[in-house]
N, C-alpha and C positions, 0 to 999 in steps of 0.2 A: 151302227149307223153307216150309212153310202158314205163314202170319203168326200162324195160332189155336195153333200150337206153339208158335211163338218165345213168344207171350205166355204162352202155359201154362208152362214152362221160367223164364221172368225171376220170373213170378211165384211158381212154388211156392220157387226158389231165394230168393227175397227173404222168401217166411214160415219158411223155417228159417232162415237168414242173421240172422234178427230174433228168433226164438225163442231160437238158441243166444249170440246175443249178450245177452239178455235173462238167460238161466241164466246166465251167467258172472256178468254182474253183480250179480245178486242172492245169488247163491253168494257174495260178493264183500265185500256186504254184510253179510248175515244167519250166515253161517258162525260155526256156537261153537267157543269151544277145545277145550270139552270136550261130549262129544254125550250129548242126551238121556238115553239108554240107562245111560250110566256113573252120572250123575246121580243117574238113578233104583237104580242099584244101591249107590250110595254112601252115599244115602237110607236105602236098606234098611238097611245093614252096620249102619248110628247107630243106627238105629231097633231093630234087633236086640239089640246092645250096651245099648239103654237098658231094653229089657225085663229081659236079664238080670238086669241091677244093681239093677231097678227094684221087678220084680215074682215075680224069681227064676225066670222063663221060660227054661228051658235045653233045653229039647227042640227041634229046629228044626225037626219037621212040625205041633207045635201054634204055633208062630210064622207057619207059611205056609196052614197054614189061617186063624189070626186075618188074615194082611196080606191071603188068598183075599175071605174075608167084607169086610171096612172095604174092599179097594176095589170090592166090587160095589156096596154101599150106596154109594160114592160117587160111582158112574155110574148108577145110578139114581136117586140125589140131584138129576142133572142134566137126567136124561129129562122130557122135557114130556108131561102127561095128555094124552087126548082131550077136548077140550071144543069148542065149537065156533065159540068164540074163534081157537082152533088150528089148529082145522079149513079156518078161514078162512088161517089163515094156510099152512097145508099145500098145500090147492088152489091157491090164487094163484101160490104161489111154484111149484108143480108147474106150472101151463099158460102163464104166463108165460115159463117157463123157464130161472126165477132159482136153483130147487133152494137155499134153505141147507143143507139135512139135521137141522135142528132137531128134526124129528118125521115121521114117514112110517111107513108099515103093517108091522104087525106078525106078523099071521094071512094065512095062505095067502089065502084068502077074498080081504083088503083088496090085497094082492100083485097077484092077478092081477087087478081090475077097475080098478088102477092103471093098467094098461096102454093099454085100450081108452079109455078116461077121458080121461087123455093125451094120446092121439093125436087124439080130437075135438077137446077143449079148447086145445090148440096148434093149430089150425087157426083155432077158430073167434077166437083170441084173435090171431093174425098178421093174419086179414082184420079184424077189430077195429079194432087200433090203428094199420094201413093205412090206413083209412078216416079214423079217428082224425084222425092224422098231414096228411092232406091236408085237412081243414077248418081244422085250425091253422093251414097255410101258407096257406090261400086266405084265411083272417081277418086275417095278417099281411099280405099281400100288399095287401089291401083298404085298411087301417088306414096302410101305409106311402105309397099314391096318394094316397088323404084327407089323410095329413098333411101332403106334397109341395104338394097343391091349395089345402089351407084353411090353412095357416100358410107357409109357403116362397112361396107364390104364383107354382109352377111348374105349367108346362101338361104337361108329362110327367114321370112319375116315372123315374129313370135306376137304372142299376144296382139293379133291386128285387130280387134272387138275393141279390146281396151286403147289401144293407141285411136282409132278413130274417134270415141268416143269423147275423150278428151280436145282430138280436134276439133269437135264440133262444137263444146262445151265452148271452149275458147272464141271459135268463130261465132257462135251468138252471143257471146259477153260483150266481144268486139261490138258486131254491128248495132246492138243494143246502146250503148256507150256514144260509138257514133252519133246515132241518132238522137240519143238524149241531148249531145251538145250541139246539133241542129237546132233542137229544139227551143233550147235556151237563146238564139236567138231570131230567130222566125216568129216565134209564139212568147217568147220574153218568161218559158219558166226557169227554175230550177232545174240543175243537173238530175237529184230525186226524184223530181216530178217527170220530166223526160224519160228518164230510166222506168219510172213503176207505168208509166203509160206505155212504152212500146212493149215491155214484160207483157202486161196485161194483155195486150195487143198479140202479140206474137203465142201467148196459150188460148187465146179466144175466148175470153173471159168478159172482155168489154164493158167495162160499166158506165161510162159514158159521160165518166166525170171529167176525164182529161182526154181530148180527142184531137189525133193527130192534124198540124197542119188547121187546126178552124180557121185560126184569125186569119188565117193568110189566104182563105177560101173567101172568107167575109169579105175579105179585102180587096177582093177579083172578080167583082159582081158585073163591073162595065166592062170589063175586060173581049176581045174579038172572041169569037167560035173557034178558030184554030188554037188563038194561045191556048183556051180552058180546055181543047182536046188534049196538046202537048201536054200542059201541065197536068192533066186528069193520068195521063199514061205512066209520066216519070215520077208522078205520088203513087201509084202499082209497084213500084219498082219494089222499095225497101221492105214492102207488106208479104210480096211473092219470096221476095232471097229468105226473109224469117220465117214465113210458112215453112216452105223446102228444108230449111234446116231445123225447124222444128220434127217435119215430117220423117225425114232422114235419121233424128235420133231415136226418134218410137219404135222406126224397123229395127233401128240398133237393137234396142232393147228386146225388139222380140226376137230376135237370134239370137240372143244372147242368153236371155231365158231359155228358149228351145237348149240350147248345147248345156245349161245348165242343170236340167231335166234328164237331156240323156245318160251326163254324166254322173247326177245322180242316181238313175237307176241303176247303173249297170255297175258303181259301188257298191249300192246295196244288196243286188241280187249276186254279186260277189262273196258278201260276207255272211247271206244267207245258205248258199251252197256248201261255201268254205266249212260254215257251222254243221251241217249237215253232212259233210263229208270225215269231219272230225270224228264226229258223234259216231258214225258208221265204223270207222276204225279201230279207236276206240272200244266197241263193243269186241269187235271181230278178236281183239287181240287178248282183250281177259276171258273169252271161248275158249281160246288154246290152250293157255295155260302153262305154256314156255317162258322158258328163262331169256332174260333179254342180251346174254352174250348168243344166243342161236335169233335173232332177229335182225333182219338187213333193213332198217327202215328207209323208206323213199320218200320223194317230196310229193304231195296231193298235189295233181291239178284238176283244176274244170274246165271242161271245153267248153259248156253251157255259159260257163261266166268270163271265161278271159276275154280282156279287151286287146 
């Protein structure tokens, strides 16, 4: 079989291997006694019950038109205006490709020029923070010689794959961290909840359960045009630095892979030759048929294979 199969086959086998193992466990987890649904109907039954007794509400299609109204009002309680506060926050998360679902087009119109929008802006936003990505790593890279040269007082810098990598690890932990304890008080959550939402955030996952900054958007509805420009800009801020070093560690990684390929090969087609050079020797030498006090033996190299 093609080796491009075998890999195709290990690998798709290993992303549902990892998917279904994933559902199990969070099924595992998160699983209620009792579901949603019942909940909500059980909700009702109380809430019907207390009308009756309450208000003397004994009709049940004026009770479901009242519960019809109170829960539209209260999803649109929840819907976020167009402003362009928002707006900012719609695009971004739309060509990034973070999507919380916070707010998104309503009218055919906005619908379809979503579309075309999109597909530029996820282009122009991958070579972006591509580019991005790789000046971070060539400034870490730089920064890690300097500091090898001018403090350690080493004439080369060793493992710089591994050392930046770790920088970067750290500098996203940080800024993550950061931000979570932002969070906790702008938005009143949890240090956990801060942490798994700018995570989320920062690998473009978005699910849209925790989303950065809402209340404080809600909050800034009357606010003038300039402030919601400034604040629209300096809320970009922390989305762009975790992008970039998000970006920055993927390139890592494919350098890292590449030099680990090369140097696998060229291992292996070492200990393929070496074997073959053996074997060749070897032969040569039970042909002769000499005694090994008349034998000068020398060391095999391969030009083909030395690194």
């Amino acid at each position: 079989m093609n080796p491009i199969y075998k890999k195709c086959l290990f690998r798709m086998f290993l992303f549902f291997g990892y998917g279904l193992i994933g559902s199990w466990l969070f099924n595992l987890i998160e699983e209620r006694e009792e579901a949603y649904a019942d909940i909500a109907n059980r909700l009702l039954d109380e809430l019907k019950e207390e009308m009756k007794n309450k208000y003397k509400m004994t009709n049940s299609t004026d009770f479901d038109k009242f519960v019809e109204k109170a829960n539209k009002a209260s999803q649109l309680m929840s819907k976020m205006d167009w402003t362009f506060l928002n707006g900012c926050g719609f695009t971004f998360a739309a060509i990034t490709t973070i999507g919380y679902g916070d707010i998104s087009p309503r009218t055919p119109l906005g619908q379809g020029l979503s579309i075309p929008f999109c597909l530029v802006g996820i282009t122009i936003t991958m070579l972006a923070f591509k580019t991005a990505g790789e000046v971070v790593l060539i400034g870490l890279k730089t920064i890690t010689v300097l500091f090898e040269k001018k403090i350690l007082r080493r004439e080369y810098a060793k493992r710089k794959l591994l050392k930046c990598l770790f920088v970067i690890i750290f500098w996203m932990t940080f800024l993550i961290c950061l931000l979570a304890m932002a969070e906790t008080y702008i938005d009143g959550w949890t240090f956990l909840e801060g942490f798994y939402c700018w995570f989320i955030t920062f690998t473009t996952i978005g699910f849209g359960d925790y989303i950065p900054f809402r209340d404080y958007r809600l909050e800034k509805k009357g606010e003038s045009k300039w402030i919601l420009v400034a604040t629209g800009l300096v809320f970009t801020i922390p989305f762009v630095t975790g992008l970039c070093l998000v970006s920055s560690f993927l390139n890592l990684l494919v350098d890292s892979s590449d030099k680990i390929k090369v140097h696998f090969h060229k291992v292996t087609s070492f200990a393929v030759c070496s074997s073959n050079c053996s074997n060749t020797n070897e032969a040569s030498l039970s042909s002769k048929e000499v005694s090994s006090n008349d034998i000068n033996l020398k060391p095999i190299s391969c030009r083909r294979c030395s690194v």
